[in-house]
N, C-alpha and C positions, 0 to 999 in steps of 0.2 A: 468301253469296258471299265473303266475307270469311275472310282467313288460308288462301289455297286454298295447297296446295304449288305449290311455283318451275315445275314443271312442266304441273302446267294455268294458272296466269297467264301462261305462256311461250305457252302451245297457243293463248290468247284472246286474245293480243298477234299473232299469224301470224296469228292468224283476222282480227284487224279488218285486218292487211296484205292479206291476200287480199282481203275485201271492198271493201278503196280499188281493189282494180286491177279487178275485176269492176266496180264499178259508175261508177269517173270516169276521164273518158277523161282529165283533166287530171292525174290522179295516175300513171296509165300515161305520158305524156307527160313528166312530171317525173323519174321510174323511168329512161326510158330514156335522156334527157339526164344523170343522173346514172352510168350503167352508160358512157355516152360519156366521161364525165370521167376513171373511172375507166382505159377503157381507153387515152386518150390519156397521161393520168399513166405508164402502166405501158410503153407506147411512147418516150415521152419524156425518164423519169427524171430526172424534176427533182429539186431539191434538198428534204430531208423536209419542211420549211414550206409550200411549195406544195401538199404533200400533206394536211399537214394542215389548209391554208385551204381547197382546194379540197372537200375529204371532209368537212370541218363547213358548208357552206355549203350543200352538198348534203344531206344529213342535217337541215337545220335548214328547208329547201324541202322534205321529203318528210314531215318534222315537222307542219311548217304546215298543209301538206295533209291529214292526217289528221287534225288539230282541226279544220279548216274540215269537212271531210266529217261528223264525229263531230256538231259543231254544225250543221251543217244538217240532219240524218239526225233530231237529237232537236228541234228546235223543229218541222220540217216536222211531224213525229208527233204534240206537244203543241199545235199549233195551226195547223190545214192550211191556214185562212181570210190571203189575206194581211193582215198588220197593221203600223205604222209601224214599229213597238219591233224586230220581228221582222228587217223590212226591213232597218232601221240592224246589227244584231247580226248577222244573215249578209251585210253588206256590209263590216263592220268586220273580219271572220274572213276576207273573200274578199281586202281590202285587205293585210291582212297576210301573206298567200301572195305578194303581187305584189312588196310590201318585202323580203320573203326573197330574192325570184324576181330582182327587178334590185340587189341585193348581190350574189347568185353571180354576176349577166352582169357586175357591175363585177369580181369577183376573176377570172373567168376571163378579161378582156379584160387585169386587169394580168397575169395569167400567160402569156397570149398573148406581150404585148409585153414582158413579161420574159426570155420563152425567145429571141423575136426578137435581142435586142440581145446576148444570152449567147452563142447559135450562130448566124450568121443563115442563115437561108432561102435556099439555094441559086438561081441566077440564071441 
């Protein structure tokens, strides 16, 4: 499996995308909160920073999610019986989707209140 051309490591990188959205609804969930961001940014036009806090925040929440999936997928398989070790390590991987998850809610509340005070909100 090693040294595959850019092309089939491309093809098994879509593949594992495609199987977070088939099988977690939290990753479907995540996908489309992130396709929202996108489409507000592009309504919005905010300044390039906002863009790029916004798009790495999200990317780093869709990131998370797919190691969390990846690590539950292989310990479930390696050891189906539940066990402490197990326990703590797919709750530590689920934790750090949430740490992802309320840094994007905190950038996207300062961009909120950023855009607020820029143009405000008609009344």
């Amino acid at each position: 499996m090693k040294n595959q051309p850019f092309p089939k490591r491309f093809s098994y990188s879509l593949q594992g995308i495609r199987t977070a959205w088939q099988l977690e609804a939290s990753f479907r969930f995540q996908s489309l909160m992130a396709l929202a961001a996108v489409v507000l940014l592009i309504a919005l036009r905010p300044p390039a920073i906002w863009w790029a806090l916004l798009l790495l925040n999200c990317g780093l929440v869709l990131a998370a999610e797919l190691f969390n999936t990846a690590l539950e997928h292989a310990l479930d398989h390696l050891h189906p019986e539940i066990h402490p070790a197990i326990k703590i390590s797919k709750d530590c991987a689920a934790g750090a989707v949430l740490v992802f998850s309320l840094t994007a809610v905190g950038t996207f509340l300062a961009f909120v209140w950023s855009m607020a005070v820029r143009t405000p909100w008609p009344r």
